[in-house]
C-alpha angles and dihedrals in degrees: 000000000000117000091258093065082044106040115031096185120014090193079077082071098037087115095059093045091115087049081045096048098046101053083055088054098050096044093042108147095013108078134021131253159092099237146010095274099046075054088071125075105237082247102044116146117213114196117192097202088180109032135127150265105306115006125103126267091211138021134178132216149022089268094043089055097049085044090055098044086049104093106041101101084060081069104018143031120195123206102174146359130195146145094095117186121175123199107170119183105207094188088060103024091242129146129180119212121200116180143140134225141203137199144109130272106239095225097046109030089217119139117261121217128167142164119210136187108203118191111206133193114194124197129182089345086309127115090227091168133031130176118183133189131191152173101273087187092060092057088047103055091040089062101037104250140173083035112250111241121263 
């Protein structure tokens, strides 16, 4: 299934394009595609092992996945990422990601850093397993909550 079936209008991720960018960065030459989402098997499972309130621990497929990612831009706007560092295991087909982003939520106005660690299985130049971590106090600082006392 090619990103089109998939994705019917890429401008819906513009505010994750660094995060985007940066993944393809860190997995050039290792897995196939023009953009975040042709990275992904159709069948690809994310885990987000630290996460936060709210948002799912797994999730599975490439669509899941797009559906997911579609309304970040509604919370959080990146404008860069950086720090990439790249550990890739050739006997397993694993590769570590560790990587930071920065932006600004759209309700609060507050800065948005956070640090990640992705752990990422490819099969056949496909990321078939991902399992992400974060900072879950970043987010929460970024969107005010819990709310600060008066």
């Amino acid at each position: 299934m090619s990103i089109e079936n998939v994705i019917e209008n890429l401008e819906d991720f513009a505010a994750l394009d660094p995060f985007f960018r940066i993944i393809q960065e860190g997995l050039a030459g290792l897995v196939d595609g023009e953009h975040f989402f042709d990275l992904l098997a159709e069948d690809v499972v994310v885990e987000y092992v630290v996460s936060v309130p709210g948002y799912p621990r797994q999730v599975e497929g490439r669509r899941a996945v797009a559906d997911l990612y579609r309304g970040y831009g509604d919370a959080m706007v990146l404008a860069s990422a950086d720090e990439l560092a790249v550990h890739h295991d050739t006997d397993k087909s694993v590769v570590v990601l560790e990587y930071a982003v920065h932006g600004r939520t759209v309700h609060t106005v507050r800065a948005y850093d956070n640090h990640f660690v992705s752990v990422i299985t490819i099969k056949d130049r496909r990321v078939t397993h991902w399992r992400d971590y974060l900072d879950p106090i970043a987010v929460f600082q970024a969107l005010g909550w819990p709310a600060e006392p008066r």
